[in-house]
C-alpha angles and dihedrals in degrees: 000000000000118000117244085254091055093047090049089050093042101034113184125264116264126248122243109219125178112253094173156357132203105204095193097052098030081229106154126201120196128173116214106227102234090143079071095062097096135350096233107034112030140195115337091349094073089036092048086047093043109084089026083063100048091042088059104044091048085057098046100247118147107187138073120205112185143143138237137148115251095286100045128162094200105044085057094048096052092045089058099040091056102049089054093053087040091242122146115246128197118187116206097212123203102239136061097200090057087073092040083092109006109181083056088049083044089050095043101044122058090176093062089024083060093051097039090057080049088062090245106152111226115222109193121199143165127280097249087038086054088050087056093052096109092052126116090230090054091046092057095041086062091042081056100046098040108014128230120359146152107261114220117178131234115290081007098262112158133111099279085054086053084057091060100046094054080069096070105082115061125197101271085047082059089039100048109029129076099183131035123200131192143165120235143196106154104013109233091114099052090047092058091044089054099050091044093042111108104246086244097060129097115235126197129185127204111200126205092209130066119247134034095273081105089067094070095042090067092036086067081064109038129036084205112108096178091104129099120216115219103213117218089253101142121044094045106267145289115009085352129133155174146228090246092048096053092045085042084062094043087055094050103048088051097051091040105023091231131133113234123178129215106238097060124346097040085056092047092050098049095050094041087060086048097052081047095061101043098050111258091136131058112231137279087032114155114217122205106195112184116229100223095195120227099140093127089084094047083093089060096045090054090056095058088045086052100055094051099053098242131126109289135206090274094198106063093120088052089063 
């Protein structure tokens, strides 16, 4: 049996699974699983973590620093991967209040409480402190304050990131699919997606942020420039959402029977359909879409949904 090291390294390949079919154009739309890839640490999250991991344990070194907001995927995902190579793991968290009272922050918040199970210490710190975190004088403040550790920044985008992503796709991925869609923040999946595409494959990126800045983020990671990047334009920006886009993801769990969530794959999703309808593909395309996981915070934004009274993701005890 492989260890628990071996299985985070040499995740297994995801699963294709039909999301939908249009009859009338032949147009197929699959997602690649890669939510499915481990239980603890899923989609790019475990790619981005993979070959980090592995940098820091070849050189000896026992302890993860590394950055996320309150509902961070990352932050989860560290924390997990960690615990299972016995490696220390600090998160520096955006947001002093949320350590004013931390067992109600604990009871409030499955996405640091998680961490926190995982023995993930939770640093809190101001706002302005959190936009200084890349600097050298914040670097050496932590260095200071923990010793030596492996610095991983935050949502884990860096070359060796880049490494893990081009992972994703897999040779029948290159063989069977004309187009290749993915969502992006940082840009480090998208990257990856972009080196390991075949030249003759349409890319499309979804981005969670408004704008094109995101555009020059993945061009530090790739020299390919065949990609188009989808803006945020429609839901109202970063981690926002709507009544039609929530009721948009209950539909289509019940019709496919997959988890979306609501930062990046249920937008994706979303989009893609829409391209779909208004003609932006010939027909017969077939259309790969990579699950990036992050279902893990759809419990906490449901309860944001909740409290203010508006449609919620109605299958979070089916994930």
């Amino acid at each position: 049996m492989e260890s628990e090291s071996t299985l985070l390294f040499h995740p297994t390949i995801a699963i294709n699974q039909r999301f939908k079919s249009f009859a009338d154009s032949g147009i197929i739309i699959d997602i690649k699983r890669e939510d499915l890839l481990h239980p603890q640490m899923s989609g790019n999250k475990l790619r981005k973590l993979k070959y980090n991991l592995k940098e820091a344990q070849d050189h000896g070194t026992k302890t993860i620093l590394t950055y996320g907001g309150a509902f961070s995927n990352h932050i989860a995902a560290t924390a997990a991967a960690c615990n299972i190579l016995g490696l220390k793991s600090i998160g520096v968290i955006r947001g002093e209040e949320l350590g004013v009272d931390l067992e109600k922050t604990l009871n409030q918040n499955k996405t640091l409480r998680t961490a926190h199970n995982y023995g993930m210490k939770l640093v809190f710190v101001t706002r302005e402190k959190y936009k200084l975190k890349d600097t050298a004088a914040s670097l050496r403040e932590y260095h200071r304050q923990f010793g030596k550790f492996y610095n991983i920044p935050e949502g884990g985008t860096n070359e060796l990131a880049i490494k893990g992503t081009q992972e994703i796709l897999t040779d029948f991925d290159l063989e069977n699919y004309d187009v290749i869609c993915v969502a992006a923040g940082t840009g480090g999946t998208a990257a990856g997606i972009i080196n390991s595409a075949g030249l003759d494959q349409k890319i499309i990126v979804f981005s969670a942020l408004k704008g094109d800045f995101l555009k020059d983020e993945i061009q530090k990671y790739t020299t390919r420039t065949d990609f188009t990047l989808v803006s945020e334009d429609y839901f109202g920006g970063y981690a926002r959402s709507s009544n039609e886009l929530i009721n948009y993801m209950n539909n289509s769990f019940r019709e496919s029977g997959i988890p979306l969530e609501p930062i990046y794959t249920g937008k994706m999703m979303y989009g893609l359909e829409q391209m779909v309808e208004v003609g932006a593909f010939n027909s017969k395309t077939r259309i790969l879409a990579v699950h990036t996981g992050g279902l893990q915070g759809i419990a906490g934004y449901n309860k944001r949904l909740i409290k203010k009274g508006l449609p919620y993701l109605q299958y979070e005890d089916d994930i």
